[in-house]
C-alpha positions in Angstrom: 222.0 -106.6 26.0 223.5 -104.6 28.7 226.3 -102.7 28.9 229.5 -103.6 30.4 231.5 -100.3 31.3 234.0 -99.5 33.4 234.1 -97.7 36.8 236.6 -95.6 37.0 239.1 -95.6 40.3 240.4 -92.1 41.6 243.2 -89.8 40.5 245.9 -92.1 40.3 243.6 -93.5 37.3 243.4 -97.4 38.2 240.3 -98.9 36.7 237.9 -101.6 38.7 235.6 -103.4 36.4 232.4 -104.8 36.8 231.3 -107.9 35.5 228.3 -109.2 33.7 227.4 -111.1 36.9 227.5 -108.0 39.3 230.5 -109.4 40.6 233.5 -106.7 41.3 237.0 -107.8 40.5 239.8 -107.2 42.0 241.9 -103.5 41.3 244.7 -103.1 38.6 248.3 -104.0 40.0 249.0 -101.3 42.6 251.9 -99.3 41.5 255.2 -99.4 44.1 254.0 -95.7 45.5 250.4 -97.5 46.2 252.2 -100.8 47.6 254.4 -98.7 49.6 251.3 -96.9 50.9 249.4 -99.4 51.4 252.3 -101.8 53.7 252.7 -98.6 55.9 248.5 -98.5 56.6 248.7 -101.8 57.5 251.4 -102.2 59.3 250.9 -100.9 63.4 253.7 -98.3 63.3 253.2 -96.8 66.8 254.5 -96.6 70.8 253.8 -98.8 72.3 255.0 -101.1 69.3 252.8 -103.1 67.4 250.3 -101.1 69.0 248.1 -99.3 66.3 248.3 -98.9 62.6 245.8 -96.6 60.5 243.3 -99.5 60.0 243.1 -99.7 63.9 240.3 -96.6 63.0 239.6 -96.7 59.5 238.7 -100.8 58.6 238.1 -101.1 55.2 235.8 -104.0 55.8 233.4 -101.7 58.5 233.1 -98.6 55.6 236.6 -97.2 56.7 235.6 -96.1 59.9 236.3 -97.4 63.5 235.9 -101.2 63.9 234.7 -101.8 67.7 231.1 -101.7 67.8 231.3 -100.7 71.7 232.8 -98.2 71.5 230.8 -96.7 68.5 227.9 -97.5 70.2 228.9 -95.7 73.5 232.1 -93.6 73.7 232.9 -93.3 69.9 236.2 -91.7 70.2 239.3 -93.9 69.2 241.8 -95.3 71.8 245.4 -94.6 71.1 248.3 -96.9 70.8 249.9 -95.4 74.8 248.2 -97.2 77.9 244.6 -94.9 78.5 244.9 -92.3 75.7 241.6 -91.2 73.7 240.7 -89.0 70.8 237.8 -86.4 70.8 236.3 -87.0 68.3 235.0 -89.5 66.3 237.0 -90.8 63.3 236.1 -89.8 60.2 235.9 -92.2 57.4 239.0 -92.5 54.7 237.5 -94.0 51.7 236.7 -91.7 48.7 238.8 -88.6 51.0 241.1 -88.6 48.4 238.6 -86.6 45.9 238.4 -83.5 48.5 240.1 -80.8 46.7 242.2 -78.3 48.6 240.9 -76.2 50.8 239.4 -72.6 50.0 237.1 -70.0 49.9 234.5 -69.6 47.2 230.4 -68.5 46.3 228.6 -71.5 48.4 225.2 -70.0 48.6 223.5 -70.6 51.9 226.6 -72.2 53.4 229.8 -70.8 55.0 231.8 -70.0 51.9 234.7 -72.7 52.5 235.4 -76.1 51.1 237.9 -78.9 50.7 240.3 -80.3 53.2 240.5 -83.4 55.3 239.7 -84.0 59.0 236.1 -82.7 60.3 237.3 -79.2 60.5 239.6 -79.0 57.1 243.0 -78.0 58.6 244.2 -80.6 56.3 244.1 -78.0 53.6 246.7 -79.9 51.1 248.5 -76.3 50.1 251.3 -78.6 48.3 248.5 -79.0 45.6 248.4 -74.9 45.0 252.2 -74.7 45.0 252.3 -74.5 48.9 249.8 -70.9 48.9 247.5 -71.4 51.8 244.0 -69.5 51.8 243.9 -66.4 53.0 242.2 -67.4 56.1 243.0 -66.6 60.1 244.1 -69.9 61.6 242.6 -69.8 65.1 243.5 -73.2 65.4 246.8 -75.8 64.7 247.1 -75.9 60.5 248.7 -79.2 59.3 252.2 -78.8 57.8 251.9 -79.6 53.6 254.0 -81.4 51.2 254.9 -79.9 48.3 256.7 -80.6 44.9 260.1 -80.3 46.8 259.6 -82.4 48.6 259.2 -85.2 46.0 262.4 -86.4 44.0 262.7 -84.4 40.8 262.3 -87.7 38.8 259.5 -88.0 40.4 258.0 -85.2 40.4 255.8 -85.1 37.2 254.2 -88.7 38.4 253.5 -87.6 42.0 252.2 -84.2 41.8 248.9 -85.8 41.5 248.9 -87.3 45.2 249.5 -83.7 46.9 246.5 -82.4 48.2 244.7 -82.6 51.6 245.1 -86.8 52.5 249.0 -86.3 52.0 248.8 -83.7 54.8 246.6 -85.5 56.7 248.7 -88.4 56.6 251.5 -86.5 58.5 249.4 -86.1 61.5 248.2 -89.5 62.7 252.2 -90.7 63.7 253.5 -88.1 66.0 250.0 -87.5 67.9 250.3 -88.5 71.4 246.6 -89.9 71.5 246.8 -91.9 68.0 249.9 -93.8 67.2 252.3 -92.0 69.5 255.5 -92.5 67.6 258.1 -90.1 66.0 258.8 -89.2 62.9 262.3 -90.7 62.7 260.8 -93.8 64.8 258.1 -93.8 61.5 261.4 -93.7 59.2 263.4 -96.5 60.8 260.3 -98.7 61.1 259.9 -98.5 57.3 263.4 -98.8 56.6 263.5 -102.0 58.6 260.0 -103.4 57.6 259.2 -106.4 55.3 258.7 -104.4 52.7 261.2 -102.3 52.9 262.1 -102.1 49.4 258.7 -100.9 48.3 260.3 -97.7 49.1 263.4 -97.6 47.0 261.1 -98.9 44.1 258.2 -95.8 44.6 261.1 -92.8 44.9 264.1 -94.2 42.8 266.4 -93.8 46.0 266.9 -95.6 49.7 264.9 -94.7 52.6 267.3 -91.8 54.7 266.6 -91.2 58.7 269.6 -90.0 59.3 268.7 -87.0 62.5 271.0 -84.2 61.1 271.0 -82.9 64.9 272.8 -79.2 63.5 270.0 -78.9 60.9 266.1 -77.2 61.6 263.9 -80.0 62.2 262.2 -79.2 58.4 265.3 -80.0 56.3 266.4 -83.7 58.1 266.6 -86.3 56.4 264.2 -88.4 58.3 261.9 -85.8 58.3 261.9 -85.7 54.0 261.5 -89.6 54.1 258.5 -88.9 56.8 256.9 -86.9 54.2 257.5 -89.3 51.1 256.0 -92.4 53.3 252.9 -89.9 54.4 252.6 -89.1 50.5 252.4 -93.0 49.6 249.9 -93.6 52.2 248.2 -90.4 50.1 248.6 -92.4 46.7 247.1 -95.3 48.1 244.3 -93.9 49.3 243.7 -92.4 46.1 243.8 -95.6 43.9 240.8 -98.0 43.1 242.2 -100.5 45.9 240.4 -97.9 48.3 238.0 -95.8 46.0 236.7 -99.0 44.2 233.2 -97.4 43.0 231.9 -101.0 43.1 228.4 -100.5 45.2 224.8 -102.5 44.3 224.1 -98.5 43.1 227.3 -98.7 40.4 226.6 -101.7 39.6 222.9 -101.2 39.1 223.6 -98.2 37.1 226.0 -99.8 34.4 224.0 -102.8 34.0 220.6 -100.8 33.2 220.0 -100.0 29.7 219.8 -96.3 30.1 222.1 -96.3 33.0 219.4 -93.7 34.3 216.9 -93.9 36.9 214.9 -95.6 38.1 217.6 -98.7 37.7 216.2 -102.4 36.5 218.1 -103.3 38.9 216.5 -101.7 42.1 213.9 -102.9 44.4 210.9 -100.4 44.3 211.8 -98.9 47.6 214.9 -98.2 47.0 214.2 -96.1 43.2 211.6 -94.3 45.6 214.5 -93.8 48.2 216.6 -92.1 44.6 213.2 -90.2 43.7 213.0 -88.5 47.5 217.1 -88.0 47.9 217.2 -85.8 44.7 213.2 -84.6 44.7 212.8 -86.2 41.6 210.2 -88.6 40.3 211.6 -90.7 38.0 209.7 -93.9 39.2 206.5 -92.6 39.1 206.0 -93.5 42.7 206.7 -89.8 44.5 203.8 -87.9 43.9 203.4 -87.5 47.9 204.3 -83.2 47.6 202.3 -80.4 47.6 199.9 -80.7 44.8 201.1 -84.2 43.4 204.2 -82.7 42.8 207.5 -84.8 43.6 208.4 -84.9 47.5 212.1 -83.7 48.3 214.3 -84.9 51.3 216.9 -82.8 49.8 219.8 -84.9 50.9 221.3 -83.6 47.5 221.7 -80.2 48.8 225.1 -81.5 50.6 225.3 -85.3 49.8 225.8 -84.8 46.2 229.2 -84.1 44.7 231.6 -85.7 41.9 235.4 -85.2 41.2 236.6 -81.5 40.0 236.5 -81.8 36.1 233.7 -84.2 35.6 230.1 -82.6 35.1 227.3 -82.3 38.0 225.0 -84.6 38.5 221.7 -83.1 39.0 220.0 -86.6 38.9 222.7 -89.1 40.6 223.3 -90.8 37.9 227.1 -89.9 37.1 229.1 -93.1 37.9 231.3 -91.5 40.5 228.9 -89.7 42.7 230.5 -89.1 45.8 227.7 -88.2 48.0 229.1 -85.4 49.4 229.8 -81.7 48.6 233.5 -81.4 50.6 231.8 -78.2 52.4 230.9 -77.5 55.7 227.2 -77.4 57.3 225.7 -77.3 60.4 222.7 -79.6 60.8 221.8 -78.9 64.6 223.5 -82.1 66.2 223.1 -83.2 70.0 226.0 -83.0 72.1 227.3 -86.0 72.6 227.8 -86.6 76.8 229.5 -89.9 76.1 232.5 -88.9 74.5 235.4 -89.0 77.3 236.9 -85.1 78.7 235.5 -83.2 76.0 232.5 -80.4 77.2 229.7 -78.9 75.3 230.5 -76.2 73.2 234.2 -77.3 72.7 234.3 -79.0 69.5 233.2 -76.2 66.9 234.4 -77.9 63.9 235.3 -75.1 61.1 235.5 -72.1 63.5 238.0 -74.1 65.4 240.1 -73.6 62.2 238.9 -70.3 60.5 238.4 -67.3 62.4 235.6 -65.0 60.4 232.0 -63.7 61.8 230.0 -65.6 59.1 230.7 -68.8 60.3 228.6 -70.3 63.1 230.2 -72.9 65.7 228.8 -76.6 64.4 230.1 -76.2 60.9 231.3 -79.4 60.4 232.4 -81.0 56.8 229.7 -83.4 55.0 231.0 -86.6 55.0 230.4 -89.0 52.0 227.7 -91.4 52.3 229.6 -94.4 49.9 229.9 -97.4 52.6 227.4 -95.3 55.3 226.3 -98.9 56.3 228.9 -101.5 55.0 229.8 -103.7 57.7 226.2 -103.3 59.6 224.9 -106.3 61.3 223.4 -107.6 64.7 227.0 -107.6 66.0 228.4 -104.6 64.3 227.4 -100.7 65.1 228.4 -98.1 63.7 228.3 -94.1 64.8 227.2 -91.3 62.5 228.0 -87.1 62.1 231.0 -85.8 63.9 230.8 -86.7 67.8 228.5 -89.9 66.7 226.2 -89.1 68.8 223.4 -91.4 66.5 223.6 -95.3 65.9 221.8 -95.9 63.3 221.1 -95.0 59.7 217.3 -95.1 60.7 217.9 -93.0 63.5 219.4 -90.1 61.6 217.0 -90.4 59.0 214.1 -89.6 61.4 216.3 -86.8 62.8 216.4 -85.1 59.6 212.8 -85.7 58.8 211.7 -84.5 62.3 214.3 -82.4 64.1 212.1 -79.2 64.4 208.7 -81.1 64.6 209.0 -80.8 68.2 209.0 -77.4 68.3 205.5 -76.9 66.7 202.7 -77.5 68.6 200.2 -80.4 69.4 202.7 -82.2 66.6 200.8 -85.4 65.0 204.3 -87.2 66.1 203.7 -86.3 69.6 207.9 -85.6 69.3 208.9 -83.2 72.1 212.2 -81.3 73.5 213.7 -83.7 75.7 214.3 -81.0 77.8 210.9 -80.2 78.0 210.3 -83.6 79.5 209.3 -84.0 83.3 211.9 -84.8 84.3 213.6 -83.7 81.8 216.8 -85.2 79.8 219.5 -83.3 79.6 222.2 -83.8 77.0 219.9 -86.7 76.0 221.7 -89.7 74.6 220.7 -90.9 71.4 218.9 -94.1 73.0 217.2 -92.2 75.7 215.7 -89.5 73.0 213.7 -92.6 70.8 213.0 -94.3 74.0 211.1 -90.6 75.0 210.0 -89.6 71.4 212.2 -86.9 72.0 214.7 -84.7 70.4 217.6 -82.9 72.3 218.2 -78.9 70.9 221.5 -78.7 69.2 225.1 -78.3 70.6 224.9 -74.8 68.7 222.4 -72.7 67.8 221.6 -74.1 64.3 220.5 -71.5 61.2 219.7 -75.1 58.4 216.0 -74.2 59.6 215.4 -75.3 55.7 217.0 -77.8 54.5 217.1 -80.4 58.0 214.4 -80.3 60.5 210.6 -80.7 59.0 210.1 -82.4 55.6 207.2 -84.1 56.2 208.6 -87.9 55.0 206.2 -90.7 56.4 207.7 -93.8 58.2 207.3 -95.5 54.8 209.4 -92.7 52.9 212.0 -92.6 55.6 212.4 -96.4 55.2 212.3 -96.2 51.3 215.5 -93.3 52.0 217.4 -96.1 54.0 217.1 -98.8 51.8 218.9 -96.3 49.1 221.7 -95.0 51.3 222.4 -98.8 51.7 222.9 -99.2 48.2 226.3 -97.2 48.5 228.4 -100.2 50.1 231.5 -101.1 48.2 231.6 -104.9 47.5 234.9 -104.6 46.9 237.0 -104.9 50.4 240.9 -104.4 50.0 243.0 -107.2 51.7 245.7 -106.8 54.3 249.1 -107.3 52.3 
């Protein structure tokens, strides 16, 4: 008979189930923090009003990214709430962000030796989660401000620590930036205080909502500016429960119903255990004997897409039952630039540079995003746009790229893939349509040292396709709904 466990949600330790059927429930009751969080990222708080809210870029029905398939499909950066303003870059994902643990330094092997934060380049760094002690880094860039224990309501204190960390801080950013949702801090406070929900707030922090200005005090100690923090920290709480990190993909699913809850799953097509066997260079369904000398073919996708919550044990095989699918570290994996993205010029978005200044890390370290929901959402209508600066449109399409980036550097290749700047005429700053409509690949944005683990790895068309058909078995069937 199989098993019936339970998935478990994310730190604020709400619990989605999975039934017998494959069918995901709904969460737990959301606690009042979690309501209050929840109201806010659904509620378009923003200048112009009524303008933008944070699901404007991070839908939870598209994967948690940017619901306008034209513009992922072309321009990829968001539009802000005020008439003509853009972003730069392409909005990350939210969903599972709350499991990033604060940024720092550490032993990372072949990679820069950072990890943690939130936003592409980690300047979310969620210090309040260390006691406010930032890493001992050079900030050549702007660091987000941090909320600390202070900042919470001492009888409050012991229940809330648990939501400080990087997605509190990068809550505080998305309200006050001019090309996002354009609106004040005390504007953010008075639109809560005023809102339908109103006493969501009184509930989560045992007191009422204060924007008074205090004009004779520094900006940092105003009331307003304390409740700005506490509504950023419930968006933070939120984001951290099982209404957002719900763990409730065909993979989770598949993996409690099996009887071993190990690979390869009962419940998988063949292709996609094969797709499992080639992500982790296993062979656990006897079907990957394509490697040098019968031994198991690797597309190493585990060396960065393979991570699971601080405290809970690795997960060598991908078979712990909240694999994240990302490492919350940097890498650099030779991406185009992207020509289609609005007033922003080669060589201006370095990603972790931008934030730390040391020699040992190269321009075009950006952090690995997860791959839970990389294709929820997909259809004939719907696009979506992948690394950074989106540059590719399709989970096929960066598949290949991985497989074949550097093939077009050797020789009288069996691909016939070339440089598209090779080409006569040639392409340059090739768009992602115009490199598979050449069999070409632009160089990268920056010189790119992953000459190991992205570039040549030998997958046939049918191994690339079996490696799709997995990273689609990621999509959370579980789809939060607006309050």
């Amino acid at each position: 008979m199989k098993s019936k466990n339970l998935i478990i949600g994310a730190v604020a330790g709400t619990i989605l189930g999975v039934g017998s059927a494959g069918q995901a429930m709904a969460a737990e009751e959301l606690t009042p923090i979690e309501k209050l969080g929840k109201n806010v990222f659904f509620d378009n708080i923003s200048i112009p009003g009524n303008k933008q809210g944070c699901y404007s870029c991070h839908d939870p029905a598209k994967g948690w990214i940017l619901p306008n398939s034209a513009i992922n499909n072309t321009t990829v950066v968001a539009p802000g709430a005020a008439p003509h303003a853009l972003g730069n870059i392409k909005p990350p994902a939210n969903g599972y962000a709350s499991f990033s643990p604060p940024f720092r330094s550490g032993s990372f092997g072949f990679i820069p030796p950072w990890e943690g934060g939130n936003f592409w380049d980690g300047r979310a760094e969620g210090c309040g989660a260390t006691g406010g002690a930032c890493p001992a880094a050079v900030p050549a860039g702007g660091v987000s401000e941090t909320i600390t224990l202070s900042d919470i309501p001492s009888s409050k204190q012991a229940d809330y620590e648990k939501y400080l960390g990087p997605t509190a801080d990068q809550a505080l950013n998305p309200f006050p930036n001019a090309v996002e949702q354009n609106i004040r801090e005390k504007n953010v406070c008075q639109r809560v205080k005023t809102a339908k929900y109103k006493g969501l707030y009184e509930d989560a922090f045992d007191q009422a909502i204060d924007c008074s200005p205090d004009p004779q005090l520094p900006v940092g100690q105003r009331a307003y500016h304390k409740s700005f923090k506490l509504i950023a920290l419930s968006l933070a709480a939120w984001q951290a429960s099982s209404d957002v990190n719900s763990f409730s993909s065909t993979r989770d699913k598949a993996l409690v119903e099996d009887p071993d809850h190990k690979f390869p799953l009962t419940g998988f097509t063949d292709k996609e255990n094969f797709g499992h066997d080639l992500f982790y260079g296993r062979n656990d369904s006897g079907q990957n004997t394509g490697g040098p000398g019968g031994r198991a073919k690797a597309a190493r996708c585990n060396a960065c897409h393979n991570g699971v919550p601080q405290g809970e044990p690795a997960d060598p095989a991908g078979e712990a039952p909240h694999q994240l699918y990302t490492d919350n570290r940097y890498h650099h994996i030779g991406v185009p630039f992207n020509r289609q993205i609005p007033g922003v010029a080669k060589g201006e978005k370095i990603g972790l540079k931008a934030h730390v200044i040391a020699d040992s890390i190269n321009p075009g370290e950006f952090r690995t995003p997860t791959l839970r929901n990389v294709a929820k959402g997909l259809g004939a209508n719907f696009k979506k746009a992948y690394t950074h600066n989106g540059w590719f449109k399709s989970v096929e399409s960066l598949v290949h790229f991985y497989n074949t980036r550097d093939v077009a550097d050797i020789p009288g290749n069996n691909l016939g893939l070339k440089r598209c700047e090779d080409l006569t005429p040639p392409i340059i700053n090739a768009t992602e349509k115009e490199a598979l409509q050449n069999n070409c690949w632009p160089t990268s944005e920056f010189p790119n040292p992953a000459v190991f683990i992205v570039g040549n790895l030998g997958l046939t068309p049918e191994e690339e396709d079996a490696l799709v058909a997995y990273l689609k078995t990621f999509s959370d069937e579980f789809t939060p709904a607006k309050p």
